[in-house]
C-alpha positions in Angstrom: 11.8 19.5 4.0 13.3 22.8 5.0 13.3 23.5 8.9 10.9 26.3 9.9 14.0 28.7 11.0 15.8 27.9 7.6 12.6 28.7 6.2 13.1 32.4 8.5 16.0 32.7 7.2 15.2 32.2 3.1 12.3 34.6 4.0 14.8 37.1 5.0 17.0 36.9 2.8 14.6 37.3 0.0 13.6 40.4 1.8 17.1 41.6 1.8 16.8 41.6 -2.1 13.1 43.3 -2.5 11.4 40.0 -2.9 9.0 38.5 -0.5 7.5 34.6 -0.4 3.7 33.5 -1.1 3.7 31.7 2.0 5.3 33.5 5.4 7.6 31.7 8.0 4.7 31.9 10.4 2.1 30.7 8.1 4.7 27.9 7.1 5.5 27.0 10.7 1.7 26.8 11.7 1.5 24.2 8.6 4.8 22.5 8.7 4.7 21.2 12.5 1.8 19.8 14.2 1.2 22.4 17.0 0.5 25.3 14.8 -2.4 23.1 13.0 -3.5 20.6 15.7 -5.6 23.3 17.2 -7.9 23.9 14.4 -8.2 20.2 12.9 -8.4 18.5 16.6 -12.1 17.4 16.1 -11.1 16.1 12.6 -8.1 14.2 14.0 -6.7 11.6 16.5 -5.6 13.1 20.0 -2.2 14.5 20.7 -0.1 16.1 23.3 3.6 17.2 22.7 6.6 18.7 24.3 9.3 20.9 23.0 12.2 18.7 23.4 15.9 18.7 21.7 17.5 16.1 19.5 19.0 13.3 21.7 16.8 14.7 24.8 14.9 11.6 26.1 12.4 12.1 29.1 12.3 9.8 31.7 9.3 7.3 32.3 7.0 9.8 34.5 7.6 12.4 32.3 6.2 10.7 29.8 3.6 8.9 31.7 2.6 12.5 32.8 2.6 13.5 28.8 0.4 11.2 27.7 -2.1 11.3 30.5 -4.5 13.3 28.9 -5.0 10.4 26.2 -7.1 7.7 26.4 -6.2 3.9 27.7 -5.2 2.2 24.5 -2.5 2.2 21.8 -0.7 5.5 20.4 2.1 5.9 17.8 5.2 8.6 18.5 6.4 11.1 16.3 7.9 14.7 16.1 6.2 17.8 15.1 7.2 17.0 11.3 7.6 13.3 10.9 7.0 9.7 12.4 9.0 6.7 11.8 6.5 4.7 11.0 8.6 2.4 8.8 10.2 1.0 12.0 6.8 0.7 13.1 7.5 -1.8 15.9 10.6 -0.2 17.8 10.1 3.2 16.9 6.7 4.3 16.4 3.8 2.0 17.8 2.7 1.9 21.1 0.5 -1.1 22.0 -0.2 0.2 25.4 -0.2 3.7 26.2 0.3 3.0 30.6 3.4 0.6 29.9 5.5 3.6 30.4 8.6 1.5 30.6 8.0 0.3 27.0 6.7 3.9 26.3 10.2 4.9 26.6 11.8 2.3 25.0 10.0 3.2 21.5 10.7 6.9 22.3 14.3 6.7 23.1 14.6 4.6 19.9 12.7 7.3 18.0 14.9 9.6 19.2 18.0 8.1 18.5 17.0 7.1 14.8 15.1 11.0 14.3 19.5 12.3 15.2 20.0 15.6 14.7 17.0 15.9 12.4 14.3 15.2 15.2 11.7 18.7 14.6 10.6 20.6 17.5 9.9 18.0 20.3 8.0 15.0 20.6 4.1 14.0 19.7 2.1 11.2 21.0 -1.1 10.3 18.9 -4.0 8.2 20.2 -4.0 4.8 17.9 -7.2 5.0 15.2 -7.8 1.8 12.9 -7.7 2.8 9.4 -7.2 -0.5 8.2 -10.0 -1.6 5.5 -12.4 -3.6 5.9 -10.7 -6.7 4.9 -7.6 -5.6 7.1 -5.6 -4.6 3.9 -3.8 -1.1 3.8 -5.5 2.3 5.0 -7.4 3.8 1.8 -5.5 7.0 2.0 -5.6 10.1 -0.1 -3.3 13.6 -0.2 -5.2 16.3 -0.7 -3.4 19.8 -1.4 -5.3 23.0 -0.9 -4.8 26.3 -2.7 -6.7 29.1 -1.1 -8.9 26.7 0.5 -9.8 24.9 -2.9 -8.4 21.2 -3.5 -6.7 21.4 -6.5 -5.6 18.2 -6.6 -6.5 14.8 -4.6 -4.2 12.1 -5.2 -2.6 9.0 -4.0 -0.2 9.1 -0.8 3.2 8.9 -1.8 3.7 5.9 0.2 0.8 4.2 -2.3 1.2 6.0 -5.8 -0.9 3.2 -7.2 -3.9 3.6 -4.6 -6.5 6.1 -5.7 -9.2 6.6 -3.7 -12.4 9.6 -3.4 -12.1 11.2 0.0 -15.3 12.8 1.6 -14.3 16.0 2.3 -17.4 17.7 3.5 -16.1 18.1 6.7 -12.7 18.8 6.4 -13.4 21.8 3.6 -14.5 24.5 6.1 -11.9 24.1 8.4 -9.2 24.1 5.8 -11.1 27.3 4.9 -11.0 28.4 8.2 -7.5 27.4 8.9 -6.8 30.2 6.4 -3.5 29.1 5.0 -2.7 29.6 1.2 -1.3 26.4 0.0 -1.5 23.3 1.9 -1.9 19.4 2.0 -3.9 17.6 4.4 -3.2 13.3 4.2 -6.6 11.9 5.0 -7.7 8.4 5.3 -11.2 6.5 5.8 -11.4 4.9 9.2 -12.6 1.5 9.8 -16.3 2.9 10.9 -16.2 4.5 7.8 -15.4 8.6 9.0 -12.5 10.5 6.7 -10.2 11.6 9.2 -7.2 13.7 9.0 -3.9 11.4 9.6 -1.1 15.1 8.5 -1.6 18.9 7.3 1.6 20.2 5.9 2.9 23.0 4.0 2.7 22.1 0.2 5.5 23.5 -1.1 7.3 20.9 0.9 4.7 17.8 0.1 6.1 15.0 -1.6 4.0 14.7 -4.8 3.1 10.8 -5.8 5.1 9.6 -8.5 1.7 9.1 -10.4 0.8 12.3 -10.5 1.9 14.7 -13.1 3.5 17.6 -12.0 1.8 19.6 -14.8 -1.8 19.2 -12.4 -0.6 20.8 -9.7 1.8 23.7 -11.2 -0.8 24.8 -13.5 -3.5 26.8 -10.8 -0.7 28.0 -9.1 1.0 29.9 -12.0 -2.3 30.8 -12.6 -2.9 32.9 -9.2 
């Protein structure tokens, strides 16, 4: 995924040559990185805070503690403002207690370390939501992308290309609308009382696309506006 000031920098050099992208830096940025769309999906969402940090820049336990004050008692996973690590879900991601800010900063410094160089803008606590199914198996999860506020396609999550599922989106439609960004995606996934809930919103032309899905779907409205 191209980092919002290499993004700038495309952008400028297209400019340079008389051209000009479909999608802006700034519109990109407030899509791309969590803080530029947390504010108008936060009802549809679990609860965050961040901090701007650097790569290899670890706060120290009341720091932290102080971060993730505003949250409520309970578990919460880490990330950046792009990506999580959720495939090292124990050390690196998952917090089982959000006031054990020793161990707090034991998942984040490991984050940290395994993010390198590539760690995106700062760091992100999320309040834990179940979105487990019923019968405890994996989270019935669905990509969604957006063009001009119309979902074009709904698919699988790349991390599932064989797990096709019908997300409700009557309550996530107006404020994609209202988010007003051209092309987007929006991962959503059914919680375990049974609520679609917004897990990511990211730019689209940087979405993985399932492996299932054939390109030819997707490409097809937007050649066509």
């Amino acid at each position: 995924m191209i980092p919002t000031q290499r993004y700038r920098e495309l952008a400028q050099a297209l400019s340079s040559r008389g051209c000009s992208l479909a999608v802006s830096p700034d519109q990109y940025a407030s899509a791309h990185e969590l803080p530029g769309w947390y504010p108008s999906f936060e009802e549809l969402t679990p609860r965050t805070v961040w901090s701007a940090s650097s790569p290899g820049e670890i706060p120290d336990e009341s720091a932290l503690a102080q971060l993730v004050a505003p949250l409520r008692d309970g578990a919460g996973v880490v990330k950046d403002y792009v990506k999580s690590r959720k495939h090292e879900w124990d050390t690196a991601c998952f917090i089982p207690d959000l006031r054990d800010s020793a161990n707090l900063r034991r998942v984040v410094e490991k984050f940290v370390e395994l993010q390198g160089e590539f760690l995106a803008g700062g760091l992100v606590v999320r309040e834990f939501e179940d979105f487990s199914d019923t019968t405890g198996g994996p989270a019935s999860e669905a990509r969604v992308w957006w063009l001009d506020a119309e979902p074009i396609l709904i698919g699988p999550h790349p991390d599932n290309p064989a797990v096709h599922v019908e997300p409700d989106l009557t309550a996530i439609a107006p404020t994609v609308s209202r988010f007003g960004r051209r092309f987007i995606t929006t991962d959503v996934a059914r919680r375990v009382d049974g609520m679609w809930r917004v897990i990511e919103v990211g730019d689209a032309q940087v979405s993985d696309l399932p492996s299932t899905v054939d390109p030819a779907v997707l490409i097809g409205p937007l050649v066509s506006r």
